[in-house]
PyMOL CGO cylinders between C-alpha atoms (Angstrom):
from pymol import cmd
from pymol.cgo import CYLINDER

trace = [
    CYLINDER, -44.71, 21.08, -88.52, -46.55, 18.92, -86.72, 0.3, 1, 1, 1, 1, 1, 1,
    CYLINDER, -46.55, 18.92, -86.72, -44.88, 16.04, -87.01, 0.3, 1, 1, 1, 1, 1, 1,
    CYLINDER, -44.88, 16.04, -87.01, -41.71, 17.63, -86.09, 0.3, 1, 1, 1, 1, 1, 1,
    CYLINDER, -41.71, 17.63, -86.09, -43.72, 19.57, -82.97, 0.3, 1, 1, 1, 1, 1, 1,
    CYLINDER, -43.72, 19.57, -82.97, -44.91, 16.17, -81.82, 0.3, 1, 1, 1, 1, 1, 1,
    CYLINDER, -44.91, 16.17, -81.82, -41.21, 15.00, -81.78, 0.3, 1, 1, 1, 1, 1, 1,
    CYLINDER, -41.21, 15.00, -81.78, -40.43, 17.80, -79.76, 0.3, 1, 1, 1, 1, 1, 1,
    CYLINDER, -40.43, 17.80, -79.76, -43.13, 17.21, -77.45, 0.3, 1, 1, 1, 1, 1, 1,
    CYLINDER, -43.13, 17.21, -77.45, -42.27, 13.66, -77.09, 0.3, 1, 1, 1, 1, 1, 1,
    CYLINDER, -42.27, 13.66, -77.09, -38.18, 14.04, -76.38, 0.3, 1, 1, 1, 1, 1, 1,
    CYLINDER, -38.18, 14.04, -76.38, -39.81, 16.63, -73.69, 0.3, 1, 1, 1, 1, 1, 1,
    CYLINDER, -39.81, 16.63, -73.69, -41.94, 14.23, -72.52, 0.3, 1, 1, 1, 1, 1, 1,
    CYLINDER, -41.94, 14.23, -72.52, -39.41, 11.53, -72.61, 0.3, 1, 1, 1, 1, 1, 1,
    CYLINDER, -39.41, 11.53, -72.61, -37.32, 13.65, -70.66, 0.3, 1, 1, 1, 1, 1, 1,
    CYLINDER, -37.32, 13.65, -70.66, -39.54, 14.31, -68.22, 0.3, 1, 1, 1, 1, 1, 1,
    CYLINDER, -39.54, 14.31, -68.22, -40.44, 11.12, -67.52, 0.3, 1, 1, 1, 1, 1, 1,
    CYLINDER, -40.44, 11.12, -67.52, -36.43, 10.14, -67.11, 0.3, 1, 1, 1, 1, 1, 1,
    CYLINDER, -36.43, 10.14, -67.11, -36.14, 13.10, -64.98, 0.3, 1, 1, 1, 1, 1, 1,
    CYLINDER, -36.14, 13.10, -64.98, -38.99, 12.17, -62.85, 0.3, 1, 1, 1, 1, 1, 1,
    CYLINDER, -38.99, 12.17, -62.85, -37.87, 8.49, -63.04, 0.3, 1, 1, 1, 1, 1, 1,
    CYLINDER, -37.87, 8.49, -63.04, -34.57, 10.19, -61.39, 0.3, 1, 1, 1, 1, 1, 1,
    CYLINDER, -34.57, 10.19, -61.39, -36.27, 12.37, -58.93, 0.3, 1, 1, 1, 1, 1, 1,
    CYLINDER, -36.27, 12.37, -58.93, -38.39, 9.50, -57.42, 0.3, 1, 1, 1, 1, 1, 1,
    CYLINDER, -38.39, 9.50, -57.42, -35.48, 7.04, -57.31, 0.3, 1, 1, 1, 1, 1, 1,
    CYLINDER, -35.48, 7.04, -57.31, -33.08, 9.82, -55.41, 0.3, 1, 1, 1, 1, 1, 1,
    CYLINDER, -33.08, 9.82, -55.41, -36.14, 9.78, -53.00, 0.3, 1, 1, 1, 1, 1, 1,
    CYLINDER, -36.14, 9.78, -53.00, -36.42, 6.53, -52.26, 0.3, 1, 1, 1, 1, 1, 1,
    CYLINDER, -36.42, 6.53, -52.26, -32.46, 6.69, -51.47, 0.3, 1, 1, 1, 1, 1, 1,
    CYLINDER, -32.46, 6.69, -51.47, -32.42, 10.02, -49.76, 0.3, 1, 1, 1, 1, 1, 1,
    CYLINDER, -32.42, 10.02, -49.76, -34.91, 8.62, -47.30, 0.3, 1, 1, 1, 1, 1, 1,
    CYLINDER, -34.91, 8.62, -47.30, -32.62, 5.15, -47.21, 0.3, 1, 1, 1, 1, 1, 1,
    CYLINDER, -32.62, 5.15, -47.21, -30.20, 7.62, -46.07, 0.3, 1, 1, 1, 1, 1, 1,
    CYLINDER, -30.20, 7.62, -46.07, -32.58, 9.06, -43.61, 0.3, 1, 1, 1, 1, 1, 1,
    CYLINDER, -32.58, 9.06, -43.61, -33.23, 5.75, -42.06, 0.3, 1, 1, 1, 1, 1, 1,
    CYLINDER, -33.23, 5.75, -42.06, -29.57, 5.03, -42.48, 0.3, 1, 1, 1, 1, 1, 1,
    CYLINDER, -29.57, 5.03, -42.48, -28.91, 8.45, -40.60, 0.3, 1, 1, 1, 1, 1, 1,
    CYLINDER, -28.91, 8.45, -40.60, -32.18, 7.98, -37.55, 0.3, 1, 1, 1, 1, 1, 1,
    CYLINDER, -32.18, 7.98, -37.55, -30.01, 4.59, -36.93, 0.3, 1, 1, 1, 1, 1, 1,
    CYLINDER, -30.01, 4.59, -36.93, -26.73, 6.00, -36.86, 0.3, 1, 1, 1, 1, 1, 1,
    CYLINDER, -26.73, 6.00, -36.86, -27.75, 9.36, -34.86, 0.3, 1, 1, 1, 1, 1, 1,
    CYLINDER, -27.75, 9.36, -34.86, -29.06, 6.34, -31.88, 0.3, 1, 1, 1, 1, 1, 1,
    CYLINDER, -29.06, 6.34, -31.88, -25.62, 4.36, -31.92, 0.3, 1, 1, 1, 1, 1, 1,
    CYLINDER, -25.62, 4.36, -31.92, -24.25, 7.68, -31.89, 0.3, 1, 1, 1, 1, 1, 1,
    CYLINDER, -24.25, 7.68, -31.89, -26.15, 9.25, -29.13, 0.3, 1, 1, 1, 1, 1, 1,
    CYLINDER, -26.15, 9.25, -29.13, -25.73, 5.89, -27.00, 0.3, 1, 1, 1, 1, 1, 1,
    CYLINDER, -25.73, 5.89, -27.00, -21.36, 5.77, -27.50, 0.3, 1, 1, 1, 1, 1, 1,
    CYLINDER, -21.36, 5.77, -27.50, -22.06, 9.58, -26.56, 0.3, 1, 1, 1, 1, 1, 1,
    CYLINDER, -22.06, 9.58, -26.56, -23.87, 8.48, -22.92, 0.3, 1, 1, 1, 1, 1, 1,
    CYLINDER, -23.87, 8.48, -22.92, -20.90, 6.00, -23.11, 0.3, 1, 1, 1, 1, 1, 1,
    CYLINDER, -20.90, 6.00, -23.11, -18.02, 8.16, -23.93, 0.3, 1, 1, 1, 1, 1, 1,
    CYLINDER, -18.02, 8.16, -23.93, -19.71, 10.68, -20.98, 0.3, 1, 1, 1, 1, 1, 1,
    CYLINDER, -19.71, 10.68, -20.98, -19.77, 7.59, -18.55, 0.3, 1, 1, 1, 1, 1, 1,
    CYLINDER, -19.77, 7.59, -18.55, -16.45, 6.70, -18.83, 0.3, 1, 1, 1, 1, 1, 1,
    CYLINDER, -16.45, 6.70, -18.83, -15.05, 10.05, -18.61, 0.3, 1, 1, 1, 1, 1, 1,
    CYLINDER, -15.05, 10.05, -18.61, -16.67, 10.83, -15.65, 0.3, 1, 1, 1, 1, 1, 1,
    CYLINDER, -16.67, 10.83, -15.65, -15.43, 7.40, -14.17, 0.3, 1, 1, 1, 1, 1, 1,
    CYLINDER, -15.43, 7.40, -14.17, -11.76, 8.13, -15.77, 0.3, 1, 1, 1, 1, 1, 1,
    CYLINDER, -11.76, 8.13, -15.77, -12.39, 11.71, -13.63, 0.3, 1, 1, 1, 1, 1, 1,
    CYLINDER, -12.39, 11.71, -13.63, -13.11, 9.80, -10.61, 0.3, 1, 1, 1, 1, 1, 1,
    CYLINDER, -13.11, 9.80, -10.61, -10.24, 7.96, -10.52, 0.3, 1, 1, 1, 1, 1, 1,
    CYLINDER, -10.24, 7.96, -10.52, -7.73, 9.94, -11.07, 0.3, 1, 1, 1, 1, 1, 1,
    CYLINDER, -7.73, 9.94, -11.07, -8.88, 11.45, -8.21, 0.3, 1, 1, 1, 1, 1, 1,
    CYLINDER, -8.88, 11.45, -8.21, -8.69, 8.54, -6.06, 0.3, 1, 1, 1, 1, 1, 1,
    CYLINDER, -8.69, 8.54, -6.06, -5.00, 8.09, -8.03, 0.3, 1, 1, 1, 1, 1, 1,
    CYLINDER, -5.00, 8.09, -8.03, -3.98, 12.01, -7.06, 0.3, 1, 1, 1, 1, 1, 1,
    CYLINDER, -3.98, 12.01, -7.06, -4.87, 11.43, -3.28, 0.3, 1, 1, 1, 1, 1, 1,
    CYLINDER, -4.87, 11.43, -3.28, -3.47, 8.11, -3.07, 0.3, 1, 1, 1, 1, 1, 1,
    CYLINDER, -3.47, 8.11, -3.07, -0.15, 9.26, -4.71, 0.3, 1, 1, 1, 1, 1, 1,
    CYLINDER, -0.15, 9.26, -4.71, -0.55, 12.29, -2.09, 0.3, 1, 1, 1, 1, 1, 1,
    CYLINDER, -0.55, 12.29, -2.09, -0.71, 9.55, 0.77, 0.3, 1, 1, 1, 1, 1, 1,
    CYLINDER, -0.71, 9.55, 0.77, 2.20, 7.62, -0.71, 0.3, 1, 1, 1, 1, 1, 1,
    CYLINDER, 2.20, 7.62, -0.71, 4.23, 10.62, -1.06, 0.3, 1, 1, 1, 1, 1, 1,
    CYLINDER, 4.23, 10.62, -1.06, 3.16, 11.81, 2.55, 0.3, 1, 1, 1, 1, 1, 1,
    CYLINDER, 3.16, 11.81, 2.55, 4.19, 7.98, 3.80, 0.3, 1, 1, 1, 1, 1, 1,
    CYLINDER, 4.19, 7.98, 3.80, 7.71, 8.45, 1.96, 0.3, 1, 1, 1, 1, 1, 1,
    CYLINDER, 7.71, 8.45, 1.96, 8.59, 11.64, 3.50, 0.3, 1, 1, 1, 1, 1, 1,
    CYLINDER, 8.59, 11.64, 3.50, 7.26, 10.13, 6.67, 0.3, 1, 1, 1, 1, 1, 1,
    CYLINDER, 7.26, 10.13, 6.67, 8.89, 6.79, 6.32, 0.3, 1, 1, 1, 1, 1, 1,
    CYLINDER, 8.89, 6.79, 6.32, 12.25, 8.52, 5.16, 0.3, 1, 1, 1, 1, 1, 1,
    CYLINDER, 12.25, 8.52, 5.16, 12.29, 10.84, 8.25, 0.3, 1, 1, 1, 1, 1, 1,
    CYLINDER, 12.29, 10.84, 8.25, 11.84, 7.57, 10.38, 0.3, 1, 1, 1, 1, 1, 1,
    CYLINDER, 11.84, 7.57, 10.38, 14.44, 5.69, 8.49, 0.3, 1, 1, 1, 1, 1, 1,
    CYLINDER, 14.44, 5.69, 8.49, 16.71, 8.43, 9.40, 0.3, 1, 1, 1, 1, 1, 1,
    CYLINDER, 16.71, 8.43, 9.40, 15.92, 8.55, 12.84, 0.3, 1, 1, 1, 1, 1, 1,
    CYLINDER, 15.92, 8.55, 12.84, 16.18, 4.72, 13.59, 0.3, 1, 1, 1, 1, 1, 1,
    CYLINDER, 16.18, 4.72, 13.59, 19.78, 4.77, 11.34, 0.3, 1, 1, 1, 1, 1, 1,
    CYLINDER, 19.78, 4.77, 11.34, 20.67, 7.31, 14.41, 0.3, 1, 1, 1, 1, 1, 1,
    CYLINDER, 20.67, 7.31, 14.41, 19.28, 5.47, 17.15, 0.3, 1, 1, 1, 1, 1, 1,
    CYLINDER, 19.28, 5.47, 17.15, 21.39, 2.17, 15.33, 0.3, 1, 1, 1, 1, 1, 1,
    CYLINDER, 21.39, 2.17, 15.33, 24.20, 3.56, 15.64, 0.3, 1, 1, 1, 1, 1, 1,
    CYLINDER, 24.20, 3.56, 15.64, 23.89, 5.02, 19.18, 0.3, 1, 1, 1, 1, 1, 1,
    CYLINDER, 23.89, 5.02, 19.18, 22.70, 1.41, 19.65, 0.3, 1, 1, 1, 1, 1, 1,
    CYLINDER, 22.70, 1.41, 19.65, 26.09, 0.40, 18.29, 0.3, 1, 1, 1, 1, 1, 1,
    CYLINDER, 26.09, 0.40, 18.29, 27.89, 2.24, 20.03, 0.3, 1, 1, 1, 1, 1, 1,
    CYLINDER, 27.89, 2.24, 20.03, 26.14, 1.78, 23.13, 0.3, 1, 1, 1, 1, 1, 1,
    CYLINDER, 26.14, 1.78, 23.13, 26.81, -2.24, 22.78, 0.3, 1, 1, 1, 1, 1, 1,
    CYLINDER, 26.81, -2.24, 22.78, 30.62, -1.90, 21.72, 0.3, 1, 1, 1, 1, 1, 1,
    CYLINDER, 30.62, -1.90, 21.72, 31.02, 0.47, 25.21, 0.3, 1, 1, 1, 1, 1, 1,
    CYLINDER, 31.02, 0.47, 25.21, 29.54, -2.35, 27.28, 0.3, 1, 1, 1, 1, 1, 1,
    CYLINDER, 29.54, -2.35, 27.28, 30.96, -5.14, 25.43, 0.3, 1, 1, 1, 1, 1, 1,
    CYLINDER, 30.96, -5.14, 25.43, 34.13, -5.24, 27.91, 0.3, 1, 1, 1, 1, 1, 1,
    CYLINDER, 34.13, -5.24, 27.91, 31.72, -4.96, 31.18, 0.3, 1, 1, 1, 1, 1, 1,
    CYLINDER, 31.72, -4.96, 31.18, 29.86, -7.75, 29.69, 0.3, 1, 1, 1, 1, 1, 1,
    CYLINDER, 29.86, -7.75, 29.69, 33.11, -9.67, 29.03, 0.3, 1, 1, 1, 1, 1, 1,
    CYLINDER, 33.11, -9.67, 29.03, 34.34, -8.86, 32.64, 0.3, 1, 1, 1, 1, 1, 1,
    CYLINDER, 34.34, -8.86, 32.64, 31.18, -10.10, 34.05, 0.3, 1, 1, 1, 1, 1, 1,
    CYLINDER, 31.18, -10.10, 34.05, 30.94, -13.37, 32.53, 0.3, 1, 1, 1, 1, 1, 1,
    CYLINDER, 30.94, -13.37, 32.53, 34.24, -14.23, 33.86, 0.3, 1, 1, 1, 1, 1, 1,
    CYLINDER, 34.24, -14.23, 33.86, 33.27, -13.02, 37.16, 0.3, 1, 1, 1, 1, 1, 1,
    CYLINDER, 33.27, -13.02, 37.16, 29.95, -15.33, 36.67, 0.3, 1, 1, 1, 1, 1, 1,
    CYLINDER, 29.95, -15.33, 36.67, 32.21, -18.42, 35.68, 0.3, 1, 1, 1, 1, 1, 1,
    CYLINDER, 32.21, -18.42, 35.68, 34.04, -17.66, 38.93, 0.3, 1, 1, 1, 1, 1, 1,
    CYLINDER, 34.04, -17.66, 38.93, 31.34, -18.31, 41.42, 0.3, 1, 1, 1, 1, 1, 1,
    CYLINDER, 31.34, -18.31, 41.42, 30.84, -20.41, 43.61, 0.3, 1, 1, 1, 1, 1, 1,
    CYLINDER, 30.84, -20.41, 43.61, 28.66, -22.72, 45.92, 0.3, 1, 1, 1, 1, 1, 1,
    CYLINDER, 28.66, -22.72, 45.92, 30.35, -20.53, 49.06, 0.3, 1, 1, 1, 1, 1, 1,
    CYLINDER, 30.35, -20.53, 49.06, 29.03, -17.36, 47.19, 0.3, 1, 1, 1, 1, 1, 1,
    CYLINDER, 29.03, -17.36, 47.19, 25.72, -18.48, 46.11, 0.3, 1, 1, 1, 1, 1, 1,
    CYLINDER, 25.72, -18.48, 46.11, 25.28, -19.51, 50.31, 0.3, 1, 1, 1, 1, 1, 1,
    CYLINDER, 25.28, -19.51, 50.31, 26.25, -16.71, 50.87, 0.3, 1, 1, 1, 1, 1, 1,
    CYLINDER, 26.25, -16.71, 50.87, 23.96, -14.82, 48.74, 0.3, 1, 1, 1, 1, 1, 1,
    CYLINDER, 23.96, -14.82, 48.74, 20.93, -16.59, 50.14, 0.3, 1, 1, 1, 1, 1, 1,
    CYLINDER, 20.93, -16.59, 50.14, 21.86, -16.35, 53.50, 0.3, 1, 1, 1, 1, 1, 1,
    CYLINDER, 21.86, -16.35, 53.50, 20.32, -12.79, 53.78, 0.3, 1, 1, 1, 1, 1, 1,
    CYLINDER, 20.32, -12.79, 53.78, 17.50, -11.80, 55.20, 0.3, 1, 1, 1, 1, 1, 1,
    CYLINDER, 17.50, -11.80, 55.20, 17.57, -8.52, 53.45, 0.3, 1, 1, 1, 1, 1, 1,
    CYLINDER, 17.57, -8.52, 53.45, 20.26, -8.03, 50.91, 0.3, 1, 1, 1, 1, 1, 1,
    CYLINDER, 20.26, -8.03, 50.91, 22.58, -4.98, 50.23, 0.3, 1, 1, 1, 1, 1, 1,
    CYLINDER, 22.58, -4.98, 50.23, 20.95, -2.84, 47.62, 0.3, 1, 1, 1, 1, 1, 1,
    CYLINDER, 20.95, -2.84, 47.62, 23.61, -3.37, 45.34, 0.3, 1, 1, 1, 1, 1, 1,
    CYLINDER, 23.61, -3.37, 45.34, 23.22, -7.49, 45.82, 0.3, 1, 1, 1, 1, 1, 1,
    CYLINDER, 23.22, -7.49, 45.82, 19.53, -6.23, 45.26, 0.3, 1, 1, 1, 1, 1, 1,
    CYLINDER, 19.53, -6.23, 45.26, 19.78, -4.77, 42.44, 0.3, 1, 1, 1, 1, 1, 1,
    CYLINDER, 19.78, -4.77, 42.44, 21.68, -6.94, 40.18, 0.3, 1, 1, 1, 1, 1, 1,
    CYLINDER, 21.68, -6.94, 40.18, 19.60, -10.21, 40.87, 0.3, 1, 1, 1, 1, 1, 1,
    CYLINDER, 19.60, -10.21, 40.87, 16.56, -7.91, 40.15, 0.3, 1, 1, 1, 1, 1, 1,
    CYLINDER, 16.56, -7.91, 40.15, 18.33, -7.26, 36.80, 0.3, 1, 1, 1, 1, 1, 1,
    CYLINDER, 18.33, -7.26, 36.80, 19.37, -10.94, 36.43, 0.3, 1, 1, 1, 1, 1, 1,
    CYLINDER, 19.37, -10.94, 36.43, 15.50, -11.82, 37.38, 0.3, 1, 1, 1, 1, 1, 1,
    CYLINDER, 15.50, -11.82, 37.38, 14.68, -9.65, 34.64, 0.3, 1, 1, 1, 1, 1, 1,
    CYLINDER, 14.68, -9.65, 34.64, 16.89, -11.24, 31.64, 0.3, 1, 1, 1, 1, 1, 1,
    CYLINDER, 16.89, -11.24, 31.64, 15.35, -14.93, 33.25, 0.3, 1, 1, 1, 1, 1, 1,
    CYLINDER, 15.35, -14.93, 33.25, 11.49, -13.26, 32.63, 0.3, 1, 1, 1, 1, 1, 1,
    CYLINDER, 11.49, -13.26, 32.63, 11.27, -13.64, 36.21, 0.3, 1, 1, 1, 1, 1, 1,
    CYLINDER, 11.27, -13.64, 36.21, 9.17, -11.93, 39.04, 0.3, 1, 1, 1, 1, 1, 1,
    CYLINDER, 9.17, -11.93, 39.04, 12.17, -9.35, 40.71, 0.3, 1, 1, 1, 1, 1, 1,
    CYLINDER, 12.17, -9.35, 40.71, 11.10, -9.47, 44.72, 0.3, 1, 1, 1, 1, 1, 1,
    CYLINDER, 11.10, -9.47, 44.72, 14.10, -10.98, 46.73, 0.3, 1, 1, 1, 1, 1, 1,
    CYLINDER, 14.10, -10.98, 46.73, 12.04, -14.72, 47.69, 0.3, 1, 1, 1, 1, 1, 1,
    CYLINDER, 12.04, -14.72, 47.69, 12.32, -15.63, 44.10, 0.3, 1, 1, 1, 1, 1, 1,
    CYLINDER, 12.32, -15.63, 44.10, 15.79, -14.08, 43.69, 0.3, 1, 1, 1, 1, 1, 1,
    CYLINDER, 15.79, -14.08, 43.69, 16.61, -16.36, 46.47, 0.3, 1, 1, 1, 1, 1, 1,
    CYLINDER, 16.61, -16.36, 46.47, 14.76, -19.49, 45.28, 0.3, 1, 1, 1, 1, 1, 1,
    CYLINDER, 14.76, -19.49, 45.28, 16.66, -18.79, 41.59, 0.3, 1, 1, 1, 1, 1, 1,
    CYLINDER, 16.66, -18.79, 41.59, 20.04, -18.82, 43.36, 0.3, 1, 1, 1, 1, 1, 1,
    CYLINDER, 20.04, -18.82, 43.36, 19.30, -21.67, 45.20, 0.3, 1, 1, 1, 1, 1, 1,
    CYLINDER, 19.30, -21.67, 45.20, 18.54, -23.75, 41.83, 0.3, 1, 1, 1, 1, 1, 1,
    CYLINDER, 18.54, -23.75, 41.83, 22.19, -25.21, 40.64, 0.3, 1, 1, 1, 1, 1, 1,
    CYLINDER, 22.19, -25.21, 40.64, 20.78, -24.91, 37.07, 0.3, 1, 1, 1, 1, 1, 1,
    CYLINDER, 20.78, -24.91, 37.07, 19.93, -21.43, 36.95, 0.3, 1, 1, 1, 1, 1, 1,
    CYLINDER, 19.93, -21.43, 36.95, 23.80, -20.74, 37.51, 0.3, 1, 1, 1, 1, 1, 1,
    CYLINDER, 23.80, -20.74, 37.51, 24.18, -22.94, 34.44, 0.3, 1, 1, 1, 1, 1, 1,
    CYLINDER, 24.18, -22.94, 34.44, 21.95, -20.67, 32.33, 0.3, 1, 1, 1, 1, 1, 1,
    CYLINDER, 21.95, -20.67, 32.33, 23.61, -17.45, 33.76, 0.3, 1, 1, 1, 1, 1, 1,
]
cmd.load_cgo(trace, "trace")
């Protein structure tokens, strides 16, 4: 009985001692794990800050993207509205030209037809007609000349200023 007691005490104790042997190495790897964990809770904590940063950059510019899409959509209404406007004035302009295209025609003959006589003529006054006046002021003004009659004259006078009109 003793014997067999003794057995029974020593499988016990044999058991015991694995299951300690157990206990104390799941220890030593639950607090690996802890380690493991205090590590991975820091790399996680910091790609948190980082994940936070770049949101709140993202944030910011989609803002700046919003208002600047805003503007550009602002400037396209604006820029289409002009567009339309200046097509208008175009074809006004057009218009405009193709209605003074015979004048213009009419007075470049009338140009090629003067003469010496007329241009003597021309400077010979002291104060011209208002007419006379008027278109050397405007021919003064194509030339990027001062208008006042002295330098109308003074143009007239010069034999190559006819060749440029």
């Amino acid at each position: 009985l003793l014997t067999e007691r003794s057995s029974e005490i020593k499988v016990s104790k044999d058991k015991l001692a694995s299951g300690l042997a157990k206990l104390v190495q799941a220890r030593e790897g639950v607090e690996m794990m802890r380690a493991s964990l205090r590590e991975k809770r820091a790399v996680c904590a910091q790609s948190q800050k980082e994940c936070e940063n770049l949101l709140v950059e993202i944030v910011s510019e989609r803002r700046l993207v919003d208002e600047q899409r805003k503007q550009i959509d602002t400037d396209s209404h604006r820029i289409a509205e002009e567009e339309l406007k200046f097509k208008i004035i175009a074809t006004n302009a057009d218009a405009d030209i193709e209605a003074a295209l015979p004048a213009l025609h009419k007075a470049m003959i009338e140009v090629e037809n003067l003469d010496k006589a007329a241009l003597s003529e021309l400077k010979a006054y002291k104060a011209p007609p208002k007419l006379v006046e008027m278109v050397l002021a405007a021919v003064m003004i194509l030339f990027r000349q001062p208008t006042d009659w002295n330098t109308a004259k003074k143009f007239v006078g010069d034999n190559a200023s006819l060749t440029n009109v």
